[in-house]
NUNU-470944 format. One record per residue: residue in one letter; x, y, z of N, C-alpha, C, CB in turn; residue number from 1. Coordinates in nm, 2 decimals. Atoms other than C-alpha are relative to their C-alpha. Glycine has a CB too. Example, Ala and Ser with C-alpha at 12.3 -4.5 7.8 and 13.67 -1.06 7.14 Angstrom:
! residues 2
<tido rest="A" n_u="0.09" n_v="-0.12" n_w="0.00" ca_u="1.23" ca_v="-0.45" ca_w="0.78" c_u="0.09" c_v="0.12" c_w="0.00" cb_u="-0.10" cb_v="0.00" cb_w="0.12" nr="1"/>
<tido rest="S" n_u="-0.09" n_v="-0.11" n_w="0.00" ca_u="1.37" ca_v="-0.11" ca_w="0.71" c_u="-0.08" c_v="0.11" c_w="0.08" cb_u="0.04" cb_v="0.05" cb_w="-0.14" nr="2"/>
//
This chain:
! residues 103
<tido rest="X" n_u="-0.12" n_v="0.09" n_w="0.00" ca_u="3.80" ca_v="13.87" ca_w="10.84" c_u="0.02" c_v="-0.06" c_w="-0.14" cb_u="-0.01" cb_v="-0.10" cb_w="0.11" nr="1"/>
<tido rest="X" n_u="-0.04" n_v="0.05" n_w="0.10" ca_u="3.98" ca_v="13.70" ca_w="10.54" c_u="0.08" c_v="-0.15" c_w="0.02" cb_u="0.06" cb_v="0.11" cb_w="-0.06" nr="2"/>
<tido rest="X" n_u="-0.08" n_v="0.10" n_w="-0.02" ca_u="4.05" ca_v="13.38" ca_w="10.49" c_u="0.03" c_v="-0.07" c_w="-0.15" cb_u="-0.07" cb_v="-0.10" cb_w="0.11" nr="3"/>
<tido rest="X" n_u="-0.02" n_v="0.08" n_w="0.13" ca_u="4.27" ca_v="13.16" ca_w="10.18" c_u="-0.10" c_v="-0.11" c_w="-0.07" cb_u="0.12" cb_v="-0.07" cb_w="0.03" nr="4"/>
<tido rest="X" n_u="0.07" n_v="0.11" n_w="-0.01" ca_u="4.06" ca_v="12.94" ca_w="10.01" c_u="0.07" c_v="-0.15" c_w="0.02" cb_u="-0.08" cb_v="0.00" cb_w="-0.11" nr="5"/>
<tido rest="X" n_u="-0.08" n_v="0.12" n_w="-0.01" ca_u="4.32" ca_v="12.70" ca_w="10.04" c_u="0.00" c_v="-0.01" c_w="0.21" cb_u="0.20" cb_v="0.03" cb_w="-0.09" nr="6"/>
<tido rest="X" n_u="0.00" n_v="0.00" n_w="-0.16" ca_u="4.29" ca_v="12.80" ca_w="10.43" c_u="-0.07" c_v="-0.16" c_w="0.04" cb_u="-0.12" cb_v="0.15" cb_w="0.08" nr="7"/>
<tido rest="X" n_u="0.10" n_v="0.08" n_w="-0.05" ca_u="4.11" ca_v="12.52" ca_w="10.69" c_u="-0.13" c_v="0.05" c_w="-0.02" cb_u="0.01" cb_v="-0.02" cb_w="0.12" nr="8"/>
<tido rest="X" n_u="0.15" n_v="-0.10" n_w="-0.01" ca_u="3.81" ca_v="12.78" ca_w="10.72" c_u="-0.06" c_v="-0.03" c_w="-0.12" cb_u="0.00" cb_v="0.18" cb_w="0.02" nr="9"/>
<tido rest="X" n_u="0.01" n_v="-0.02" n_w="0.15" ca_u="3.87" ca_v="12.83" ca_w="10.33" c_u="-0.11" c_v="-0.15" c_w="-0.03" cb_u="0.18" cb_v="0.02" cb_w="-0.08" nr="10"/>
<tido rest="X" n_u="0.04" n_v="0.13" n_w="0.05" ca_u="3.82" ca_v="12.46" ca_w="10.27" c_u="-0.12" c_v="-0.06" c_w="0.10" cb_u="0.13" cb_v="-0.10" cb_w="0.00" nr="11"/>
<tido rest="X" n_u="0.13" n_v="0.00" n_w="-0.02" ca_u="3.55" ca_v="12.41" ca_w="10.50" c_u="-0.16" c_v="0.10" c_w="-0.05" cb_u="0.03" cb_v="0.01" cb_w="0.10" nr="12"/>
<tido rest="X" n_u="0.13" n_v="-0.09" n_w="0.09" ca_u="3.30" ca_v="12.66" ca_w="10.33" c_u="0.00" c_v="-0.03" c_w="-0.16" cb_u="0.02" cb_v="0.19" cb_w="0.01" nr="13"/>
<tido rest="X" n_u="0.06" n_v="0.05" n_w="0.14" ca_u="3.37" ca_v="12.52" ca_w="10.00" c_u="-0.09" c_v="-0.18" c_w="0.00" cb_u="0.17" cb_v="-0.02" cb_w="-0.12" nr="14"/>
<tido rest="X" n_u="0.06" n_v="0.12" n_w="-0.01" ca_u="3.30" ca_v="12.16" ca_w="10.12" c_u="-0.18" c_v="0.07" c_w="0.05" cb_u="0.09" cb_v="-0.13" cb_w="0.12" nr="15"/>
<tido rest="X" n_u="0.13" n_v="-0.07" n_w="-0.10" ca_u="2.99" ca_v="12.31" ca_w="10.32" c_u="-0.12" c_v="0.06" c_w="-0.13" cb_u="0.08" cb_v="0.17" cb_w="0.12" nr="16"/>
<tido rest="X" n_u="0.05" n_v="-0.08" n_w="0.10" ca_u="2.88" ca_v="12.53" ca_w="10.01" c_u="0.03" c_v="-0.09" c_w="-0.15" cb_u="0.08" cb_v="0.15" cb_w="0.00" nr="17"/>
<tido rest="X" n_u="-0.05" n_v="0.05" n_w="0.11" ca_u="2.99" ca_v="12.26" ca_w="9.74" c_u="0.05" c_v="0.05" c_w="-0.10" cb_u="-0.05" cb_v="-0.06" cb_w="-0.04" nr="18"/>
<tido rest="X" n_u="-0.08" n_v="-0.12" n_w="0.12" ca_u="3.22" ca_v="12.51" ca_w="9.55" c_u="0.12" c_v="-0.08" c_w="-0.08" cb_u="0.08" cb_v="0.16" cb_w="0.09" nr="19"/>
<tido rest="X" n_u="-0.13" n_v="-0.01" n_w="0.08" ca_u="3.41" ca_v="12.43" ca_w="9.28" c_u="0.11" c_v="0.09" c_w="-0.04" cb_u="-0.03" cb_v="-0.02" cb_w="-0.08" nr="20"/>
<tido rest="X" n_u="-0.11" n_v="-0.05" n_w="0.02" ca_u="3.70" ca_v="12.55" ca_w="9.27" c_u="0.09" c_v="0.05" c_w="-0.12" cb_u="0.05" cb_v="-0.06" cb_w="0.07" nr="21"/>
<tido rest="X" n_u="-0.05" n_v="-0.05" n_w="0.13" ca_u="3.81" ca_v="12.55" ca_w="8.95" c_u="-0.10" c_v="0.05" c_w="-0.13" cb_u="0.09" cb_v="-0.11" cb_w="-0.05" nr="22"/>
<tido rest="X" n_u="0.07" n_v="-0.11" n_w="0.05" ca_u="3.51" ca_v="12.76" ca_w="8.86" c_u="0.02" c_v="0.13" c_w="0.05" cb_u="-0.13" cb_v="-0.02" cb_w="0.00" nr="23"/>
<tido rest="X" n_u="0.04" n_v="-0.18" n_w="-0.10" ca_u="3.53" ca_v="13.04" ca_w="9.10" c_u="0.17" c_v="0.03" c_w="0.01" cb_u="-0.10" cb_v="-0.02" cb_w="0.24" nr="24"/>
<tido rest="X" n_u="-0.13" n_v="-0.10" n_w="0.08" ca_u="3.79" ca_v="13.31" ca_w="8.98" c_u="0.01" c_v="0.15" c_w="0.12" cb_u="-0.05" cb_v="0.06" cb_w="-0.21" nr="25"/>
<tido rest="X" n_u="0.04" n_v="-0.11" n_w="-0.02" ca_u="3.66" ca_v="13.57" ca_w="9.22" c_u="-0.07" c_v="-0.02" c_w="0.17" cb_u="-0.10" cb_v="0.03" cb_w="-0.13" nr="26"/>
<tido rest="X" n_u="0.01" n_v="-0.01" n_w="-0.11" ca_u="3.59" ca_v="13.69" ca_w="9.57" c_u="-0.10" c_v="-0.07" c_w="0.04" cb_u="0.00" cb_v="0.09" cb_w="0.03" nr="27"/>
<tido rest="X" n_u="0.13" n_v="0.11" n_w="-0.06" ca_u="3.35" ca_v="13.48" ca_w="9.79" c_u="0.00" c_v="0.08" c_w="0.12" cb_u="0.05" cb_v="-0.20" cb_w="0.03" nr="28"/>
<tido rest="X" n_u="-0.03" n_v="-0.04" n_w="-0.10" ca_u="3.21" ca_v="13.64" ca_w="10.07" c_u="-0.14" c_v="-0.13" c_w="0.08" cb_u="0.00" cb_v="0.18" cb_w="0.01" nr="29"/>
<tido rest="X" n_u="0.10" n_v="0.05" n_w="-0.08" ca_u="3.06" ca_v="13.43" ca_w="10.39" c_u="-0.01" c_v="0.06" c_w="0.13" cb_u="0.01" cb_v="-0.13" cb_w="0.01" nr="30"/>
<tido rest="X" n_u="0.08" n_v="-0.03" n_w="-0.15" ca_u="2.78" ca_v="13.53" ca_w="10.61" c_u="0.01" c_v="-0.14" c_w="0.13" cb_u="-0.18" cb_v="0.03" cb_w="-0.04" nr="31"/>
<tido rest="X" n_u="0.07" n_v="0.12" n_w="-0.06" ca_u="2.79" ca_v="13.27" ca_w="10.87" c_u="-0.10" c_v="0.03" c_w="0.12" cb_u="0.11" cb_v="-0.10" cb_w="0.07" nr="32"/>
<tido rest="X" n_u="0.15" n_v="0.00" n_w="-0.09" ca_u="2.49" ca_v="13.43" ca_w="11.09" c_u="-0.11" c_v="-0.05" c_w="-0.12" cb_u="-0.05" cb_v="0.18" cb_w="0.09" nr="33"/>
<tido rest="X" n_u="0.06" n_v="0.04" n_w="0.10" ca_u="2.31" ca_v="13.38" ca_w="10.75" c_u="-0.01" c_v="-0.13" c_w="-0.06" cb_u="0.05" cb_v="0.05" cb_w="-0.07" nr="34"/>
<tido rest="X" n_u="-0.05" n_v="0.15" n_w="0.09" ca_u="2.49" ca_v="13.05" ca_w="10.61" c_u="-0.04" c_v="0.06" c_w="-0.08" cb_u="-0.06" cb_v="-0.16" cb_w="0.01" nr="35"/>
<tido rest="X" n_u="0.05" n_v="-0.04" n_w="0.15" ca_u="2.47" ca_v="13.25" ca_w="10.27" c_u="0.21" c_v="0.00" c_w="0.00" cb_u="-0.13" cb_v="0.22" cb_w="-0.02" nr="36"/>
<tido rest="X" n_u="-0.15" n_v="-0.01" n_w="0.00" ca_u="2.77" ca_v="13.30" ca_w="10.06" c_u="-0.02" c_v="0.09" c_w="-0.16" cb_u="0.12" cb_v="-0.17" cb_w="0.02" nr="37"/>
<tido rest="X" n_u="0.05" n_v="-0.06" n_w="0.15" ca_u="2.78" ca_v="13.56" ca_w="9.76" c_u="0.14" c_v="0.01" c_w="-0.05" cb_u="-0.10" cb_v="0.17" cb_w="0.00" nr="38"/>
<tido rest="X" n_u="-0.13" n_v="0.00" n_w="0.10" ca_u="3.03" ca_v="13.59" ca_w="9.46" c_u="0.02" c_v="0.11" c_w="-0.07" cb_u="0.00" cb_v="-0.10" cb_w="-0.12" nr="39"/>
<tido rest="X" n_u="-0.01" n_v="-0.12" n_w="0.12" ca_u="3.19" ca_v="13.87" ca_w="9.23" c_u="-0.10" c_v="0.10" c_w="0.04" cb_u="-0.04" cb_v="-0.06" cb_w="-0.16" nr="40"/>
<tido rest="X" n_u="0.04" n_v="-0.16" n_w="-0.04" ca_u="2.97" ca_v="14.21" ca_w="9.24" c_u="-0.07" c_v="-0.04" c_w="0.13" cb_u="-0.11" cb_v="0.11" cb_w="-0.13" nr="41"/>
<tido rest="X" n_u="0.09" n_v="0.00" n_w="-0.17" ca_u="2.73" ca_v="14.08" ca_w="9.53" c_u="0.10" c_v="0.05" c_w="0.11" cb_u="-0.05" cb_v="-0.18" cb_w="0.07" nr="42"/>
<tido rest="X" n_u="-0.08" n_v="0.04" n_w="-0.10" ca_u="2.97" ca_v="13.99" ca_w="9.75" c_u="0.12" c_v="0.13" c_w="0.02" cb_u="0.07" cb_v="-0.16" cb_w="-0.06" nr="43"/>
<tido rest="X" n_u="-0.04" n_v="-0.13" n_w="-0.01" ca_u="3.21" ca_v="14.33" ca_w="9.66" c_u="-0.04" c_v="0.14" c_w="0.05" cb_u="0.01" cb_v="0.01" cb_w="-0.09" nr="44"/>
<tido rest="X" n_u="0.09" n_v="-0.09" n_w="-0.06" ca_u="2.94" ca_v="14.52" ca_w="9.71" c_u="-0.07" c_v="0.03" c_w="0.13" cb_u="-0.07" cb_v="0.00" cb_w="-0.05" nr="45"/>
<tido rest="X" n_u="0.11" n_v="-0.01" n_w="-0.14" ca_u="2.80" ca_v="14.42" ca_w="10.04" c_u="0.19" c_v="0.00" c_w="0.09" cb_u="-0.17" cb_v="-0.21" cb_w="0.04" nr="46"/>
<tido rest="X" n_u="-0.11" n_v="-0.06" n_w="-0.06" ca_u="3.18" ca_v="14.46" ca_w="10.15" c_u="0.03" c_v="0.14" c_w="-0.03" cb_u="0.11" cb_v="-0.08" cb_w="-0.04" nr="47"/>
<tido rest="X" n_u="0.03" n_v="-0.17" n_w="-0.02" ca_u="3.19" ca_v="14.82" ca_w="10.05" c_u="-0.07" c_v="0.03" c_w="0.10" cb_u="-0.08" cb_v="0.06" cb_w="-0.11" nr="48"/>
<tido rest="X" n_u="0.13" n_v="-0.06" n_w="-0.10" ca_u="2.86" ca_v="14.87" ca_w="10.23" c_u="0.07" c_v="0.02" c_w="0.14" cb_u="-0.16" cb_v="-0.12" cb_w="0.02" nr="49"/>
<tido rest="X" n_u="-0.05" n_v="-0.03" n_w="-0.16" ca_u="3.10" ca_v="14.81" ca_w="10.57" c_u="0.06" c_v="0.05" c_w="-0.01" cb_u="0.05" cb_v="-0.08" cb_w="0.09" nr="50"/>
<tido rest="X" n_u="-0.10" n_v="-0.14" n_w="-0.06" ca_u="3.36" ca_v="15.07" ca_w="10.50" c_u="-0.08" c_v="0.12" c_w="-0.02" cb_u="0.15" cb_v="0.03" cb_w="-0.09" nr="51"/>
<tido rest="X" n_u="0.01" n_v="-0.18" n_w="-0.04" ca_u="3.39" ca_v="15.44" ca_w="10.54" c_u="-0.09" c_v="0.06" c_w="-0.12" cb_u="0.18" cb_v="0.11" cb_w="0.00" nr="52"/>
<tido rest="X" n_u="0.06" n_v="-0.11" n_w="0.03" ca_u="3.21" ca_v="15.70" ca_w="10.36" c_u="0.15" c_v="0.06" c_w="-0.07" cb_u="-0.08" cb_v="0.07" cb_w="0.13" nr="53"/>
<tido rest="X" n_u="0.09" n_v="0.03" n_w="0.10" ca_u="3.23" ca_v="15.72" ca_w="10.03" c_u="0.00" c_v="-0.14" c_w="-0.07" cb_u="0.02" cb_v="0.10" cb_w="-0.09" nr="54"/>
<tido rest="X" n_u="-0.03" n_v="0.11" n_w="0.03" ca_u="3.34" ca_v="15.37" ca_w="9.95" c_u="-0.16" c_v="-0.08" c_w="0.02" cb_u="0.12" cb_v="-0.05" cb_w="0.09" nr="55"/>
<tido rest="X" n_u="0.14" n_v="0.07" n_w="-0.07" ca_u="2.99" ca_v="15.25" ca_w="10.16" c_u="-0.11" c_v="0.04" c_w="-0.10" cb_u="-0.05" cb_v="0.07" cb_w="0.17" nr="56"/>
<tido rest="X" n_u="0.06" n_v="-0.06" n_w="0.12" ca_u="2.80" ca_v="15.42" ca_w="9.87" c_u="-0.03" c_v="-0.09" c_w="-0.09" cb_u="0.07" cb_v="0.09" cb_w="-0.05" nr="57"/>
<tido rest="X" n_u="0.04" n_v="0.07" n_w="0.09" ca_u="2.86" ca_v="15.19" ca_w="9.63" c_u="-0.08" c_v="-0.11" c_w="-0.01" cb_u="0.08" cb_v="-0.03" cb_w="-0.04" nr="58"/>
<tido rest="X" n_u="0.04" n_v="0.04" n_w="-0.01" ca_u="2.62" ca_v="14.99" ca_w="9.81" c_u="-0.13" c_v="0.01" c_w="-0.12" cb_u="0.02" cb_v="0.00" cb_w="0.11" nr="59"/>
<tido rest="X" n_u="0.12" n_v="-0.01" n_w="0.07" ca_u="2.35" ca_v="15.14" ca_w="9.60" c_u="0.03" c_v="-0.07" c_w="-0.15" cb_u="-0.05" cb_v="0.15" cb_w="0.00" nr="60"/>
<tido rest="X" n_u="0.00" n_v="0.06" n_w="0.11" ca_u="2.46" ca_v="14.94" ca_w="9.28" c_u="-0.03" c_v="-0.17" c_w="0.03" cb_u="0.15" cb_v="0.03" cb_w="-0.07" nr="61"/>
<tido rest="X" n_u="0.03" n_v="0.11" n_w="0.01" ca_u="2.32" ca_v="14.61" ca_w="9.47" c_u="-0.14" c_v="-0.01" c_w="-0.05" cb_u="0.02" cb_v="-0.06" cb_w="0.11" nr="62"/>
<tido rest="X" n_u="0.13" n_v="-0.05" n_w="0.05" ca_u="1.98" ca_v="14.75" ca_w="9.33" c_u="0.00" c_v="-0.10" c_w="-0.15" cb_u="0.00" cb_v="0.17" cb_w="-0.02" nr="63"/>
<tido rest="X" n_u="0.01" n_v="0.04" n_w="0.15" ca_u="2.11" ca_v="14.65" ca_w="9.01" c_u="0.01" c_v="-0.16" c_w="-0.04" cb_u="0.11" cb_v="0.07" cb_w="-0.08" nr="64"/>
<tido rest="X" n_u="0.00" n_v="0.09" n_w="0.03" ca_u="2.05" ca_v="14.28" ca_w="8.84" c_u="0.15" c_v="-0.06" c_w="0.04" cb_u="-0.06" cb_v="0.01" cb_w="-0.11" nr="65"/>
<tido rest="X" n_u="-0.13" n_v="0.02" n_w="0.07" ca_u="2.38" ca_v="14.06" ca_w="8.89" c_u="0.04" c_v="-0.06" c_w="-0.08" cb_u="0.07" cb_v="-0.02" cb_w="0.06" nr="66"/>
<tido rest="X" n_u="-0.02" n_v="-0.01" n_w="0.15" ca_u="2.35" ca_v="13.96" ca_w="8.56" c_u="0.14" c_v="0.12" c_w="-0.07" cb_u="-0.16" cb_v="0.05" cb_w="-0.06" nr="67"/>
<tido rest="X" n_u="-0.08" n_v="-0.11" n_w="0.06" ca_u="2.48" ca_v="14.28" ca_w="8.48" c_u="0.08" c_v="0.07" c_w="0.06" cb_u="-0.05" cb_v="0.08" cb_w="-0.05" nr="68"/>
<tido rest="X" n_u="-0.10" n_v="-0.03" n_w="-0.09" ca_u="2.67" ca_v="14.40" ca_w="8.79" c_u="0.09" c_v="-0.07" c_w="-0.03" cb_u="-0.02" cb_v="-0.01" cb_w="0.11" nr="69"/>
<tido rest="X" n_u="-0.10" n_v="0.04" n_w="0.01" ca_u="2.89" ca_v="14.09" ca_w="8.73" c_u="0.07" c_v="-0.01" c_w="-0.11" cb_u="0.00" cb_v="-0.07" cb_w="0.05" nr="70"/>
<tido rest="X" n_u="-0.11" n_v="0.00" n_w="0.10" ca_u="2.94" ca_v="14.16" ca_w="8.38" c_u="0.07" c_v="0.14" c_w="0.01" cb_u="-0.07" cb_v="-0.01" cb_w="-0.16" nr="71"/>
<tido rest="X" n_u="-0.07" n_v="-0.14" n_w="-0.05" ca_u="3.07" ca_v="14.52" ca_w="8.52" c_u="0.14" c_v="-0.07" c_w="0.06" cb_u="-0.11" cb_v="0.09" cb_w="0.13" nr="72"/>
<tido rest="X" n_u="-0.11" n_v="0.06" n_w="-0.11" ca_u="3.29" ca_v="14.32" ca_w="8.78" c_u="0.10" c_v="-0.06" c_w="-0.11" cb_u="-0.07" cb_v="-0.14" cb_w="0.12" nr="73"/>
<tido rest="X" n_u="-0.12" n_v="0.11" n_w="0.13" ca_u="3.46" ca_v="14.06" ca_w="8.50" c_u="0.03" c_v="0.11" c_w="-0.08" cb_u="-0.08" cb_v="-0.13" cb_w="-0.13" nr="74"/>
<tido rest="X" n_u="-0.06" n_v="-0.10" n_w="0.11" ca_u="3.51" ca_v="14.38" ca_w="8.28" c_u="0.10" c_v="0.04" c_w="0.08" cb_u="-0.09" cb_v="0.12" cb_w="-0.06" nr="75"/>
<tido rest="X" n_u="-0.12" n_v="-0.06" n_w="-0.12" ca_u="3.73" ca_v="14.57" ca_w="8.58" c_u="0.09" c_v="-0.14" c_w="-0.02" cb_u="-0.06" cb_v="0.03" cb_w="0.20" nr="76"/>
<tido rest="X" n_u="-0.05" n_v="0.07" n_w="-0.08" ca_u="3.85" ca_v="14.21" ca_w="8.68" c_u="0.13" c_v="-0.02" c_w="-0.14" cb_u="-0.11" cb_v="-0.13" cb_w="0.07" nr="77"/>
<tido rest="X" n_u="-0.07" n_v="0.03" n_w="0.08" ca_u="3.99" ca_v="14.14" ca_w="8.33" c_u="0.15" c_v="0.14" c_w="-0.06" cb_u="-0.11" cb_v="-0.05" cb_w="-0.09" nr="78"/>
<tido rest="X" n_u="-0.07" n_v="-0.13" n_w="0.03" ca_u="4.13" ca_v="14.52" ca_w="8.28" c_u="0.09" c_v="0.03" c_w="0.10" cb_u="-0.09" cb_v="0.11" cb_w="-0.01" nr="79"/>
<tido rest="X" n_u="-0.07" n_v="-0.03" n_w="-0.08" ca_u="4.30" ca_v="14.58" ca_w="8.62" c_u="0.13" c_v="0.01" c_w="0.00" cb_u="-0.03" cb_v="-0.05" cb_w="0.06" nr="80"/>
<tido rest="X" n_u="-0.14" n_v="-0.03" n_w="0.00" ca_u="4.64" ca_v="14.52" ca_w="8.54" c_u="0.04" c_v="0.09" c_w="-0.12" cb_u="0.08" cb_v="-0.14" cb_w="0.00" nr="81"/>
<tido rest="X" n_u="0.02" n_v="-0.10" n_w="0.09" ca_u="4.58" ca_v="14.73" ca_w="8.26" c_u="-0.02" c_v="0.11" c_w="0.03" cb_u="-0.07" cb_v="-0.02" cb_w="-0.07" nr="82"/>
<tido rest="X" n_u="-0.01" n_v="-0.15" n_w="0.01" ca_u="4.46" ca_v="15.03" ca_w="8.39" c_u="0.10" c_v="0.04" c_w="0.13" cb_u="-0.16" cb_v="0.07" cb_w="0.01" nr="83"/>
<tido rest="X" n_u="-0.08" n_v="-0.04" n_w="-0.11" ca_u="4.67" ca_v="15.00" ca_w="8.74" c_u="0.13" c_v="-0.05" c_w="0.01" cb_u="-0.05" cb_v="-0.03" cb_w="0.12" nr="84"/>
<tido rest="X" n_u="-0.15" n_v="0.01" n_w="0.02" ca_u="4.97" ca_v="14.83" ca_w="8.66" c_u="-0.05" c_v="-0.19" c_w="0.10" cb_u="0.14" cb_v="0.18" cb_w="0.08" nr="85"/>
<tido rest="X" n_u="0.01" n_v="0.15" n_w="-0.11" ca_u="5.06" ca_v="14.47" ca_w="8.84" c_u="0.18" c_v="0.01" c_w="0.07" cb_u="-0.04" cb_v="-0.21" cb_w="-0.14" nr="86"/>
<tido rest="X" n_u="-0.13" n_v="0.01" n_w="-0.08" ca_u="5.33" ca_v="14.45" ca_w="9.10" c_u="0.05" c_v="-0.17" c_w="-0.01" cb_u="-0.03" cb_v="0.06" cb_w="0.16" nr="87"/>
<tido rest="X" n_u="-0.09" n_v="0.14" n_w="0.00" ca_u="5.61" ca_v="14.19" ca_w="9.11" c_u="0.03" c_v="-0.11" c_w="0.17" cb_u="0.17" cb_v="0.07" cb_w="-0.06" nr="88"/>
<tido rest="X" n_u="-0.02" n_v="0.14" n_w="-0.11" ca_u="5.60" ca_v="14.05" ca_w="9.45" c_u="-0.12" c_v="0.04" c_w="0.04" cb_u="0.13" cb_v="-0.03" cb_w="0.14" nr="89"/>
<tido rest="X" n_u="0.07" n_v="-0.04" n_w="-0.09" ca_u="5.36" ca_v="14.08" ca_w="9.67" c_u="0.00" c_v="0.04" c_w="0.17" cb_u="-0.07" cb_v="-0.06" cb_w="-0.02" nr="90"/>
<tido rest="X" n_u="0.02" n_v="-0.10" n_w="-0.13" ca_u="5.27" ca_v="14.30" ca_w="10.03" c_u="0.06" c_v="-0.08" c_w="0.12" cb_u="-0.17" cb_v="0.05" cb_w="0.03" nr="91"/>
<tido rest="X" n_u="0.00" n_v="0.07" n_w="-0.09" ca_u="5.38" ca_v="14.18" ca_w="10.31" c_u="-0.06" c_v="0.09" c_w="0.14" cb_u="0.13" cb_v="-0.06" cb_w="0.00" nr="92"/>
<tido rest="X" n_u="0.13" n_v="0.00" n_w="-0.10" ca_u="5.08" ca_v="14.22" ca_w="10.60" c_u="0.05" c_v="0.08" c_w="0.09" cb_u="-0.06" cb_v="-0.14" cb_w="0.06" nr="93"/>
<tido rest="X" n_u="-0.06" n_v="-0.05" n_w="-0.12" ca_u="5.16" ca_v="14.43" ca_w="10.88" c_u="-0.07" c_v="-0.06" c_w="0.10" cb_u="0.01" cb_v="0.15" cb_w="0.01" nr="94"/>
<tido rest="X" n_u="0.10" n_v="0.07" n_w="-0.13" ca_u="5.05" ca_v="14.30" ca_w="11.21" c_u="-0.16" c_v="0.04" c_w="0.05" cb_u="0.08" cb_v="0.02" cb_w="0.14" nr="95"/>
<tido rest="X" n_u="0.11" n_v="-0.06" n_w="0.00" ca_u="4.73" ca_v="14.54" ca_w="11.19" c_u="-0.05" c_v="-0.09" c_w="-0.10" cb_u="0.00" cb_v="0.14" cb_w="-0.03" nr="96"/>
<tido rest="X" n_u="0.06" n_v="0.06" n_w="0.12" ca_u="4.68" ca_v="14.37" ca_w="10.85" c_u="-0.04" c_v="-0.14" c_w="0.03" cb_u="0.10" cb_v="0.00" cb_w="-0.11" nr="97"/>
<tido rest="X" n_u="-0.01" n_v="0.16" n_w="-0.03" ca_u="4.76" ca_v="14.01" ca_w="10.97" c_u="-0.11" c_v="-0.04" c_w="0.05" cb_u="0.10" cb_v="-0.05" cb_w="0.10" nr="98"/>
<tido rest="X" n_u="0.02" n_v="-0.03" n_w="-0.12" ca_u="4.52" ca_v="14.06" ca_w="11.25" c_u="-0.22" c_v="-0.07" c_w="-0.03" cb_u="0.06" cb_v="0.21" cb_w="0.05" nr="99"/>
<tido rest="X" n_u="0.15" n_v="0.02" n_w="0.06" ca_u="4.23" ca_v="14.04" ca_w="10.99" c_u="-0.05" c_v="-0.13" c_w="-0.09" cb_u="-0.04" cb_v="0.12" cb_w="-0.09" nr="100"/>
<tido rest="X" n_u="-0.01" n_v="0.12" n_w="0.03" ca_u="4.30" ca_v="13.70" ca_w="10.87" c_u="-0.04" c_v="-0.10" c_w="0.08" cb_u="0.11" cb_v="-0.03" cb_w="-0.04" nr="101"/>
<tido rest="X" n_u="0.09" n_v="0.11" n_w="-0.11" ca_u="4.11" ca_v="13.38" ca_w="11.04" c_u="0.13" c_v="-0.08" c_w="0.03" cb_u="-0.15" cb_v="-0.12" cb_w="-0.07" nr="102"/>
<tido rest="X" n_u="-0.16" n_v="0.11" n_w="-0.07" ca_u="4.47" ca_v="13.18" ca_w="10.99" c_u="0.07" c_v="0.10" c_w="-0.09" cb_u="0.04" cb_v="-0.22" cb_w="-0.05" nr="103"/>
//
């Protein structure tokens, strides 16, 4: 599930996790059977690991330090609209899509 960090949920896991916010530029994922919460390549990567085949693959790059996985991640992160272009509005959710949002 996905939630805004401006969400309720959102804003409870930063109070919870004492996240600053106007450090973090980059995906946040939370376990809550864990109470863990990982950032940038971790956190990308252990979301791969739950899809399909071949995407789930790229689990094997959590091997690697994230030192250097997330200077991999910030390199994409900064390049993206560069190598894929950037759209002018954004998507609007279909009710499958919606469905995966907490609010």
């Amino acid at each position: 599930m996905f939630a805004p960090l401006q969400s309720d949920a959102g804003k409870q896991i930063i109070e919870q996790f004492n996240i600053d916010t106007s450090q973090v530029d980059s995906i946040l994922l939370y376990n809550p059977e864990k109470e863990t919460i990982n950032h940038k390549s971790t956190a990308a990567l252990k979301v791969a690991s739950k899809l399909g085949f071949p995407t789930n693959t790229l689990a094997i790059f959590l091997i690697i330090p994230s030192f250097i996985s997330n200077w991999v991640y910030d390199f994409i992160a900064r390049n993206r609209y560069k190598w894929y272009g950037k759209k002018d509005a954004c998507m609007i959710p279909t009710p499958e899509l919606k469905s995966k949002f907490l609010e």
